[in-house]
N, C-alpha and C positions, 0 to 999 in steps of 0.2 A: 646443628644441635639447636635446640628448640628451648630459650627459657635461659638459665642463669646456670652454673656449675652442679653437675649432675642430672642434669637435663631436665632439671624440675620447673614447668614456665610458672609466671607471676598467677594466681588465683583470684576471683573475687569470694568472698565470703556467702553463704546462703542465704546467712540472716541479719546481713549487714547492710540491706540498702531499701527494707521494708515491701519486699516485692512479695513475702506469706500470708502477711496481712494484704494485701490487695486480691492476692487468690484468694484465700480465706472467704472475705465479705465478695468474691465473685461468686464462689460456689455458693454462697447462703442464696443470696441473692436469686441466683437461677433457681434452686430449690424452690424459695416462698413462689416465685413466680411458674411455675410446672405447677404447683398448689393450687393457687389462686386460678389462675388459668383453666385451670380443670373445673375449675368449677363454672367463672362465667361464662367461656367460649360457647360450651355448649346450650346452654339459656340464653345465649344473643343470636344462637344458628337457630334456637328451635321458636322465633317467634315473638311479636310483642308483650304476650302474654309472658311467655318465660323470664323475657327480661324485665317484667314488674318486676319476675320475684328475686333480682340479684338486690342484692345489700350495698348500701352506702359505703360501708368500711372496705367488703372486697373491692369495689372500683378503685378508691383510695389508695389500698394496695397494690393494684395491679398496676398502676399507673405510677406508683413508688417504686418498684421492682425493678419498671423500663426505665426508669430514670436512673436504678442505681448499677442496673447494667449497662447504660450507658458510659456512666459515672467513670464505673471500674474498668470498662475496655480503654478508654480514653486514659486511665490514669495506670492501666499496663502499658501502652504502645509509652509516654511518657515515662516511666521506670526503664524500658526499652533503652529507651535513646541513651540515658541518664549512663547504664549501665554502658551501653557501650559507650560510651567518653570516657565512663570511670577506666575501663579495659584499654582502652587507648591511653589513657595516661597512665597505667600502670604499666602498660608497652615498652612507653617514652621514656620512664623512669626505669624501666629495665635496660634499655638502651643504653642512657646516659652514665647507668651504672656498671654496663658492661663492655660496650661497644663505642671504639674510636670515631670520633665526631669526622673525621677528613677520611681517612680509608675506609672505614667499614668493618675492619678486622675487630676482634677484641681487641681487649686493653690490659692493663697491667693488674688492674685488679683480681680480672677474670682467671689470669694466668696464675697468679699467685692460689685464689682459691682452687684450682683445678687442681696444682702439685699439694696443698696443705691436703686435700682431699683424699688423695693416691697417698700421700703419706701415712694418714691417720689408717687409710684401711689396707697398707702392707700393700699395697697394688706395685707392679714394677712402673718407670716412668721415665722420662728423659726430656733435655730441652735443650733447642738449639737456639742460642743468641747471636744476633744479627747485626751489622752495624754495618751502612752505606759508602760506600768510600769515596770522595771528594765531594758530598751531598755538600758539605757548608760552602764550598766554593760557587757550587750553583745558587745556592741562596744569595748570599754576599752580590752575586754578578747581575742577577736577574730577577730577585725579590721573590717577596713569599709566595704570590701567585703562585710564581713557576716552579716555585718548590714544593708547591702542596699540590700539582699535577704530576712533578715527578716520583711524590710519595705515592698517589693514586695508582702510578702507573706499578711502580715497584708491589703494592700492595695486591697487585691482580696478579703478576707474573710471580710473587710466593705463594700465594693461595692455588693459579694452576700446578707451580712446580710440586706441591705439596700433595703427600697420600690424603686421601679422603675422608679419612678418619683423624686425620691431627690438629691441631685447633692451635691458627696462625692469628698471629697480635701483635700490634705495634704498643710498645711502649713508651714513647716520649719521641719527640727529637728526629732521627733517623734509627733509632733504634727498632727492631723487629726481632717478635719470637715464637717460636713454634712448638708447640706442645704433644709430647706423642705417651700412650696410656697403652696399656695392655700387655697381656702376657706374650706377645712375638716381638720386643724390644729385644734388636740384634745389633750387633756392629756394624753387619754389612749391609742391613737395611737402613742404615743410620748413614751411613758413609754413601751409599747411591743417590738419601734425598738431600743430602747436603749437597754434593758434588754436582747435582740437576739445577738447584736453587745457586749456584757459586755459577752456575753456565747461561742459566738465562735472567740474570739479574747484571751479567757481563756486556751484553749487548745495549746499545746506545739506544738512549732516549730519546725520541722526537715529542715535544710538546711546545705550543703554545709557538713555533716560528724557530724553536734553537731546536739542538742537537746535544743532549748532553751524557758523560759516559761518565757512568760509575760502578757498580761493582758492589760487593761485600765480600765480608770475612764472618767467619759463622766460627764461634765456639760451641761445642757441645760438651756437657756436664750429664750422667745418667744417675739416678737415684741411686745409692747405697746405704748399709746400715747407719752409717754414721753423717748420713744428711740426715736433719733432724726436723730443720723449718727450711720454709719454701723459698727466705733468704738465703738460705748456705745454698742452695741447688743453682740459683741465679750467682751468687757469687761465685761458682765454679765455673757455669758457663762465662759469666764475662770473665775471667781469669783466661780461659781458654779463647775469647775472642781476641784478645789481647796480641795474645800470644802468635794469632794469627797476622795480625796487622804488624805485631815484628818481624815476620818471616815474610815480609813483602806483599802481602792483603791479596783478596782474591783469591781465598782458600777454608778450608776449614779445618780444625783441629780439635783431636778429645781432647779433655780435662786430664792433669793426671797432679800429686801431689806435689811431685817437683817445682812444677810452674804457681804454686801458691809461694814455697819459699822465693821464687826470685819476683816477684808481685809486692810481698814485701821489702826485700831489698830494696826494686823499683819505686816503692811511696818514699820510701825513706828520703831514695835521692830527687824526687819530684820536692818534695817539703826543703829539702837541706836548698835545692836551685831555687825556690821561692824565697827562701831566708837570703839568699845568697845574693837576687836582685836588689832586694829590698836593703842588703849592709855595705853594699859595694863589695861583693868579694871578686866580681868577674871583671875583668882589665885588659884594658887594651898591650899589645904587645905589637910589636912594627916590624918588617921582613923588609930590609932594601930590594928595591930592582932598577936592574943596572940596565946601563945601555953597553948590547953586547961588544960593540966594538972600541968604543973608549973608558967600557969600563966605568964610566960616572954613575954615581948615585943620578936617579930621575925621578923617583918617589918611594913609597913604602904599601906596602898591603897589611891591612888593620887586621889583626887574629885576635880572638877573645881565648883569655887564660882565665880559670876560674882558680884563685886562692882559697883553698879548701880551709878552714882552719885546725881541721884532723887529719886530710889524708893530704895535706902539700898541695902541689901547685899540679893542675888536673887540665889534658888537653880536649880539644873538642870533642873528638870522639869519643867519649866519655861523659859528656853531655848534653849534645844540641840534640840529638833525635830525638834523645825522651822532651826536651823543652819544645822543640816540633810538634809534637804528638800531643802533648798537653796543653799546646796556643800560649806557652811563654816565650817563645821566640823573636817575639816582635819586642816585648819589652825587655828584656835581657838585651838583643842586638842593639836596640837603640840608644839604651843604655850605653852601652860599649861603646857606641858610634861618638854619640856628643861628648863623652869623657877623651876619644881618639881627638875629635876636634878640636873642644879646648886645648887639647895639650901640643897639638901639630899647627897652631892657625899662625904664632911668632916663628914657623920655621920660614925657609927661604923660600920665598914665593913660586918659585921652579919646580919645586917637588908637588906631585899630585898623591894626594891619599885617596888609594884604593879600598874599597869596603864590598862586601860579600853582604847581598842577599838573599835569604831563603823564601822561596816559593809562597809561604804563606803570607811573607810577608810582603812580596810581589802583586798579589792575587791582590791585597788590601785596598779597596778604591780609595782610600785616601793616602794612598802611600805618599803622595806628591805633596799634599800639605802636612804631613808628620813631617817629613823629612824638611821640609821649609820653615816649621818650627824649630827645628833643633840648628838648622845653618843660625835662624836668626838670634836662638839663643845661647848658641857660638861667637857669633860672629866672622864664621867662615864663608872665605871665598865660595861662593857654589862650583863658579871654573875649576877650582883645584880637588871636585870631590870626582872621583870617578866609581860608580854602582857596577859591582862584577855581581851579572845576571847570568843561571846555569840554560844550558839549553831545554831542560826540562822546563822551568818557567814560559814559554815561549809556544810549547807546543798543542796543549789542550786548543788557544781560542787566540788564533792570530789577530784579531781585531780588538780583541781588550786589552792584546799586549799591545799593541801599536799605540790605542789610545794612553796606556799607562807611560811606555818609553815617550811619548812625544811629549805630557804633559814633564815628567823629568826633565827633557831636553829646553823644554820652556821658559824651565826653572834656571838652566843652565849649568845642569849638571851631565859630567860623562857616562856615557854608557858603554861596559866592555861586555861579549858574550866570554862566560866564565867556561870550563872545561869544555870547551868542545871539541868536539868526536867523538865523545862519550853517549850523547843523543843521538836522535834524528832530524835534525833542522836542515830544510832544504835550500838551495841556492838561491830559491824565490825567496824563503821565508829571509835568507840572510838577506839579500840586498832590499828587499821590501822595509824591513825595519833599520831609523838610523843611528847603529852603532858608531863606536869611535874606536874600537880595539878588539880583535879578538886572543882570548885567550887558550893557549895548548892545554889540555888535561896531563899532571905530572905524569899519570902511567903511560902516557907514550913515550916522554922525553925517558923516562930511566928503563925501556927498552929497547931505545937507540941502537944500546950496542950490539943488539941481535940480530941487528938489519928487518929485511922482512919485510911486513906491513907497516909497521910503526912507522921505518923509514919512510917510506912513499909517503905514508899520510899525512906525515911531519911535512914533507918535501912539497903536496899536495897545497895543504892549509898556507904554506908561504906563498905558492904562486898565487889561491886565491886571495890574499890580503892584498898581494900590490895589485892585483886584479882591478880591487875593491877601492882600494886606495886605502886599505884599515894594516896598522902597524900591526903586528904580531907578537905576544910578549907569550915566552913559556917558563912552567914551570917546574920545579925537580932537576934543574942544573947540576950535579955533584960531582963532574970531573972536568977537566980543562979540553979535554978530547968532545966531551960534548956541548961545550962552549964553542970548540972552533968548527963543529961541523956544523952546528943554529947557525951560526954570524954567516957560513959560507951559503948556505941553505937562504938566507937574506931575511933571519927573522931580527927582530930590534931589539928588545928584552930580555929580559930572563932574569929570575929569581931563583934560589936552590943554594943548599948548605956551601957550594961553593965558595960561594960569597958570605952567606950568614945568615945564624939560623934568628928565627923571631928575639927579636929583645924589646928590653922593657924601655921608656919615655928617658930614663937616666941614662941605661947604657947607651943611646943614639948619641945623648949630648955629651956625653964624657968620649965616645969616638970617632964624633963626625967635629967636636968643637964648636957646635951654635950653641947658643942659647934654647932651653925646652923648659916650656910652662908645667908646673910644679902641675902633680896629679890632681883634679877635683877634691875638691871637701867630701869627704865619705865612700874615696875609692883606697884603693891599695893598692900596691907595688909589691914586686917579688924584689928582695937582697940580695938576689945570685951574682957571679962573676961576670962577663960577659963570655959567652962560648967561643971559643977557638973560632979560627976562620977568620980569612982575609976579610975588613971593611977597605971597599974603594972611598975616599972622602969624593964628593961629589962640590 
């Protein structure tokens, strides 16, 4: 499409840049001189005589004529140029106000006028919103260059994957959107160029020396009676892209009302966890693990409990994705971390606190000096902190992970691989990187008792630890049957209801008998009893 929304391109004016008057005084000009002319020519071909009898004043003129057509060709080819500049920059300014400086695609602007457009004249219309999925990871690891070559590259393979009439645009960010107008707006042709655009926006990126894979999730929103402005049509689509990125991304999804109601839901509890970092409601809660055969406390694993102050005391699942998805993850976790440490650093130097993190927080190149701030503004041992990393952290880019685990290890802190067998980390990837523990994923241990697969892999993972020479701790322990078959299996650990479920900084020291440093200034505590269940004192 040619020109700005409704394919109208930028104009110059006719009589805006004085190019009528230069015709004008051209045409006179050649007139008097055809006059004039006519008359001397032929009394300078016919003779001396003839040309006595021309006149002083027609020379004058004739000779005024050639000069002022000179004048005015000279002062057209100049208007010439003048004009194309002006059109070039009115080009440029079309551009800048239509079209994405780094892709090429339109832009938000464009997009917005195209749907107020198809609104205002009853047109049918629909838009599919876009969004990259682990694009900020690639930024983060490899800088904007490489980012704005893998937007380049994304922005080619939606324009091929796209019908030839739809009008593809990024919007900010990694964001991207696609525009479709006319009366053959169908489902099913809606659902084959999503699903083309969700297939080859799938496949890995090579730019610039890396390899990077990311993906999209596409919401689509189609125009009805009751979208009004070209914001409600976008706020449907991104509602529906959302939507898709919680069904596990790399997909695409219609709009439908339902998913507005739980959108708002959703903000509410995104504002309630922002309020919630900021007044100390989230808190550390502590899980002994034992050593399976003598039964000793060995340390604890840090769990975040959010004290809701309406809806009670709320577990992770109920919080950490959506604080994932919206990049409060790091500061909520850390949060949690340093209030865990203050209050664990007067225990007996033998226990190691375990701490969980999330991917994105893994990903973060400075995850090694956050986490160095917060020991030193602890004053925790770094030896006694041990980092339980998932095997998904591990897998996109072995070499950032290695650089990140060694710089931990530097610090002097542990590292356990967290749920594994849940992933795919291979036996190179395991011993290549230097872990200190692996950890079982609970759903295997509590389907022990079905034998099967779980058995073996249970059985599997222990031979490889002593292999490795890395201890084994698992988790989800709840009967003393699958206590005794871990300890015979030769794993060392183990945490699960068995033993006890998460408690709070008080109830450890009211049932283990230390001494435990009062919670932080601005955190909370839960009042509960302590839960049933054997504590071994360690």
């Amino acid at each position: 499409m040619v020109g700005g929304p409704g394919g109208i391109a930028p104009r110059v004016g006719l009589f805006s840049d004085g190019r009528w008057i230069t015709g004008t005084v051209a045409l006179f000009a050649i007139a008097v001189f055809t006059y004039t002319g006519s008359r001397i020519l032929p009394l300078i071909i016919a003779g001396n005589d003839a040309a006595s009898a021309i006149r002083p004043d027609d020379v004058t003129g004739f000779l005024l004529n050639i000069a002022l057509i000179v004048f005015s060709w000279k002062r057209s080819v100049a208007l010439k140029r003048a004009s194309a500049e002006r059109d070039a920059a009115l080009s440029k300014a079309h551009d800048l106000a239509y079209i994405d400086e780094v892709t090429g695609l339109f832009n938000r602007r464009y997009i917005r006028e195209r749907i107020a457009e198809c609104q205002a004249a009853g047109l049918p219309c629909a838009l599919f919103l876009l969004d990259l999925d682990r694009f900020k990871r690639v930024n983060d690891l490899y800088g904007h260059a490489v980012g704005d070559a893998v937007l380049t590259v994304a922005a080619k393979r939606l324009r091929n994957a796209c019908p030839p009439d739809a009008s593809c645009a990024r919007l900010g960010g990694d964001e991207f959107a696609v525009f479709f107008a006319g009366d053959d707006i169908a489902s099913k042709a809606l659902s084959n160029a999503a699903e083309e655009i969700v297939m080859t926006l799938h496949d890995p990126v090579s730019v610039k020396g890396i390899v990077a894979v990311i993906g999209g999730s596409i919401g689509i929103a189609i125009q009805s009676k009751n979208c009004k402005d070209p914001g409600e049509l976008l706020k449907r689509a991104d509602i529906a892209m959302y939507e898709g990125k919680r069904r596990g991304r790399n997909c695409f999804v219609f709009f439908d009302s339902d998913m507005e109601i739980e959108l708002v839901k959703r903000n509410e509890l995104e504002a309630d966890i922002r309020r919630g970092i900021r007044s100390g409601e989230f808190v550390p809660y502590f899980q002994p693990i034992l050593d399976l055969r003598s039964e000793e406390v060995v340390g604890f694993e840090v769990l975040a409990r959010w004290l809701h102050p309406d809806k009670g005391m709320l577990e992770p699942s109920e919080f950490i994705a959506i604080a994932e998805d919206t990049s409060m993850i790091s500061d909520l976790s850390l949060k949690v971390m340093q209030d865990a440490l203050e209050i664990t650093r007067d225990w007996p130097s033998s226990y190691k606190i375990a701490v969980n993190v999330s991917p994105m927080q893994f990903n973060d190149p400075m995850i090694a000096e956050r986490l160095l701030k917060v020991l030193t503004a602890t004053g925790f041992p770094p030896a006694r902190l041990e980092l339980e990393i998932s095997e998904k952290c591990l897998l996109t880019d072995l070499d950032a992970a290695m650089a990140t685990v060694t710089s931990l290890k530097n610090v002097g802190i542990g590292i356990a691989v967290d749920d594994f067998g849940k992933g795919y980390l291979s036996l190179t990837q395991l011993q290549a990187l230097p872990f200190d523990r692996i950890k079982i994923d609970h759903q295997f241990i509590l389907s022990l008792e079905e034998g099967g697969t779980s058995n073996a892999l249970v059985k599997a993972v222990a031979t490889l630890g002593k292999g490795l020479k890395l201890p084994i701790t698992v988790e989800g322990v709840e009967n003393a049957e699958i206590r005794n078959h871990l300890a015979d299996l030769g794993c060392e650990n183990a945490q699960g209801w068995l033993y006890s479920k998460a408690l709070t900084a008080n109830e450890v020291r009211i049932g283990f008998g230390f001494s435990a440093r009062k919670p932080p200034e601005g955190s909370k505590e839960s009042d509960v009893l302590p839960p049933e269940g054997r504590l071994a004192a360690g």
